[in-house]
C-alpha positions in Angstrom: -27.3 278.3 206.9 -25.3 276.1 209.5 -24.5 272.5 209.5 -23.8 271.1 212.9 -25.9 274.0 214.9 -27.3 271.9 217.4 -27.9 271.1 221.2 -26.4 274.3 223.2 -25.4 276.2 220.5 -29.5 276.7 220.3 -29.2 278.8 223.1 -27.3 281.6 220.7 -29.9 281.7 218.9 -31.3 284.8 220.0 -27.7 286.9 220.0 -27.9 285.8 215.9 -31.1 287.4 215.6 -30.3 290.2 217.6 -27.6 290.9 215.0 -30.5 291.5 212.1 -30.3 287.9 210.9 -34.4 286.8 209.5 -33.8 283.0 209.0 -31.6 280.5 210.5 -31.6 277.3 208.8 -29.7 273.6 209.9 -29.1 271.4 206.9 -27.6 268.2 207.0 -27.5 264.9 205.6 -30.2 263.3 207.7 -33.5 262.3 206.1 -36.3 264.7 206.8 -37.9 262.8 210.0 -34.8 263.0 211.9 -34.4 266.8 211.1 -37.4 267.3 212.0 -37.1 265.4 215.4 -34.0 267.4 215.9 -36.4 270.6 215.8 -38.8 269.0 218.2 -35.8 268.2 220.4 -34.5 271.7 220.5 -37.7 273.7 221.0 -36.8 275.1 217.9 -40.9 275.3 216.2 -41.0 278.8 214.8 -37.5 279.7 215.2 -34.9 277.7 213.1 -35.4 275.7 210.2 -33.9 271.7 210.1 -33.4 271.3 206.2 -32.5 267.9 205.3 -30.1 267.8 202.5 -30.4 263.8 201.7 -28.8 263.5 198.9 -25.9 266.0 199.9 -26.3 267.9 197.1 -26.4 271.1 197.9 -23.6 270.7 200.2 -21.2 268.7 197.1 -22.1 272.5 195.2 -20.7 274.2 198.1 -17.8 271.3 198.3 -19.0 271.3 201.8 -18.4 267.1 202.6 -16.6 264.9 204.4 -16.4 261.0 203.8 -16.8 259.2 206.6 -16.8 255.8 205.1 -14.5 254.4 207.4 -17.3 254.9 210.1 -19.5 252.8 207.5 -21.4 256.3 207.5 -20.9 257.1 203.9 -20.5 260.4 202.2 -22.2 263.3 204.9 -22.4 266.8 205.0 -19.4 268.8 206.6 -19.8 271.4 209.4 -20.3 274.6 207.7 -21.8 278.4 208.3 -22.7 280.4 205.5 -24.0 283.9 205.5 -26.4 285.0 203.0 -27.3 289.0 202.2 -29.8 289.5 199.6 -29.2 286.1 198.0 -25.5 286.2 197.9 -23.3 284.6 200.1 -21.5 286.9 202.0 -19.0 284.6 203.9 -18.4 280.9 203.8 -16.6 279.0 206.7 -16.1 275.5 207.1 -14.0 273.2 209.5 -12.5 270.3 208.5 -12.2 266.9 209.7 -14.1 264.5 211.8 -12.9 266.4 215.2 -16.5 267.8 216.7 -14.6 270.9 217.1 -16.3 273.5 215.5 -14.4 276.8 214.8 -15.2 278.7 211.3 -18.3 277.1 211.2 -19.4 277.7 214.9 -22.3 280.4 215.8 -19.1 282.4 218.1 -17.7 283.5 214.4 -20.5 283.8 212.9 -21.5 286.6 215.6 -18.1 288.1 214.8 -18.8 288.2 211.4 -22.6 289.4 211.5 
């Protein structure tokens, strides 16, 4: 599960399911239409799955947030990468911040970690 795995980083999408991977989901905060748009956007039909997590959640369970009130934007959900085995989460990495700079959550670890 990633949240903030869009645009170029689609591109790696292949090298993640080269590595054995069978799902990659996108959640964020978004409502459902706009996830969905983002799918359309990145050719992504039949390859990764844009999860809307409205209500945030599933990302305040993972503490997985960042307020962003003072961009009148509210409560969202953080960048984050988890990897999941057999229902378990195997690794958990999240940046913090409001930077755009994505480092444990960005698909380069993840590879290193797969």
């Amino acid at each position: 599960i990633l949240s903030g795995l869009v645009g170029s980083e689609m591109c790696i999408r292949d090298r993640v399911k080269a590595k054995g991977v069978d799902a990659i989901y996108v959640i964020a905060s978004n409502d459902p239409y706009v996830m969905s748009a983002w799918g359309i956007f990145n050719n992504a039909k039949d390859k990764v799955v844009f999860a809307s997590d409205l209500n945030i959640a599933f990302s305040k369970a993972l503490g997985a947030t960042i307020d962003l009130s003072f961009k009148d934007m509210g409560e969202r959900t953080a960048r984050y990468a988890l990897i999941i085995d057999d229902l378990k989460v195997v690794d958990f990495g999240s940046d913090e911040g409001d930077t755009g700079k994505l480092q444990n959550a960005s698909v380069e670890t993840i590879l290193q970690k797969l």
